[in-house]
C-alpha positions as CSV (number, residue, x, y, z in Angstrom):
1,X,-20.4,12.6,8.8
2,X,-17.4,13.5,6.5
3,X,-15.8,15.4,9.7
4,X,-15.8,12.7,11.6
5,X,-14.0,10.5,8.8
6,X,-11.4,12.7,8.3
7,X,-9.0,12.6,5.4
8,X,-8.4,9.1,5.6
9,X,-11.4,7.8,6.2
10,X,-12.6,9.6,2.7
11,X,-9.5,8.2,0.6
12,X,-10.4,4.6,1.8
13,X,-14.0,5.4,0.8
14,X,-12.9,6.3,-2.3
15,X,-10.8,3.6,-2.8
16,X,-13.3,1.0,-2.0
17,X,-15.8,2.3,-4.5
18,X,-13.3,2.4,-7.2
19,X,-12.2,-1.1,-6.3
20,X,-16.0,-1.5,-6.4
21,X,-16.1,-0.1,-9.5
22,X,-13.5,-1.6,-11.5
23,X,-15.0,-5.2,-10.7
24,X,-18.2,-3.8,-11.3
25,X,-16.5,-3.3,-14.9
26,X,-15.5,-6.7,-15.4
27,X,-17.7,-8.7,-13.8
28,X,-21.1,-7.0,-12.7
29,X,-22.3,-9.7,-10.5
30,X,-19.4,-10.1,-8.5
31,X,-19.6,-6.5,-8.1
32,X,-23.0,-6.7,-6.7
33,X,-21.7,-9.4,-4.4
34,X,-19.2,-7.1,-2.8
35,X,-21.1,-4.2,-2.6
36,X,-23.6,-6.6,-0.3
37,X,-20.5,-7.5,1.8
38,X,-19.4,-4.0,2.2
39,X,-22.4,-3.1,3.4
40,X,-22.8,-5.7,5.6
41,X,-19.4,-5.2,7.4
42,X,-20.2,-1.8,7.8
43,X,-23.7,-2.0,9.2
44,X,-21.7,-4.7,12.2
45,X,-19.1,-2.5,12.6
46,X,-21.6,0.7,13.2
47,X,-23.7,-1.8,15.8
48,X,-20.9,-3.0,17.2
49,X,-19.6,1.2,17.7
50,X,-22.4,2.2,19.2
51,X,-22.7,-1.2,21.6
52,X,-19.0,0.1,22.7
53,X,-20.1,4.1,23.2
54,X,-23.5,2.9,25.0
55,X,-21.4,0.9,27.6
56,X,-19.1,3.7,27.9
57,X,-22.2,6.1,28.2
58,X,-21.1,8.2,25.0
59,X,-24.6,7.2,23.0
């Protein structure tokens, strides 16, 4: 999975989880709130990724 990210799909990993992490520092619920959201965008964007590759015949 890292391979397929490539470089800058690992520093904006890393960024968001340090984001993540310095709200988590200030305001713990919040933080939890966020990580939900995260999470949630990237479960649509994989389903909406693998919608695209099926039409395409790639999945």
């Amino acid at each position: 999975m890292l391979k397929r990210l490539g470089t800058f799909g690992l520093v904006g990993i890393l960024l968001a989880l340090a984001g993540l992490g310095l709200v988590a520092y200030t305001a713990p619920l919040v933080a939890a709130g966020l990580a939900l959201t995260l999470a949630g965008v990237g479960l649509v964007v994989k389903g909406l990724l693998d919608g695209l590759m099926a039409q395409f015949g790639l999945a």
